[in-house]
C-alpha positions, 0 to 999 in steps of 0.5 A: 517475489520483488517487493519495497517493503513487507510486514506481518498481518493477522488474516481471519481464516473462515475455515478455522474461525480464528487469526492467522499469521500472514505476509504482506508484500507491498510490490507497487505505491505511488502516491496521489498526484494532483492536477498541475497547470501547464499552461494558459490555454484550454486542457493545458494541465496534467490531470490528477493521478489517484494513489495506487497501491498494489500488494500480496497476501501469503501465508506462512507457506508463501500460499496467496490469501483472499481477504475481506475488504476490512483486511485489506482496508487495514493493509492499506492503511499500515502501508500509508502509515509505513510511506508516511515514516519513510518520508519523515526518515528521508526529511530528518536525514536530509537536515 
């Protein structure tokens, strides 16, 4: 599986009432883009983008989870915090 970045996350598993390990592989982010002018004229701008975010969620075997909208809340959350070092890394080593 082709990813950018991958880190662990605990998923509730229903059928055991309790936390198991999983993997998250982020395939896809792109950022929110925002509407940008082009011109003087009527329609002359580029319309906003919203953030796409796009991962996976296995188990320890490689099997795909479902997760409740909380988990993947959470997901979504560690995903822009790690976007967000990176770019911090990216401006520190380009100074």
């Amino acid at each position: 599986m082709e990813h950018v970045h991958k880190f662990e996350f605990h998923v509730y598993n229903e059928a055991s009432n309790d936390f198991t390990d999983a993997m998250v592989y982020v395939t896809h982010y792109a950022p929110e883009v925002d509407m940008k002018i082009t011109g003087w004229g009527f329609g002359d701008a580029n319309p906003p983008e919203p953030e796409e975010i796009e991962y996976v969620v296995t188990d320890v075997y490689g099997n795909e989870l479902e997760i409740s909208e909380e988990e993947a809340a959470s997901i979504e959350d560690e995903i822009r915090a790690w976007v967000i070092e990176q770019l911090k890394d990216e401006s520190y080593e380009c100074a």
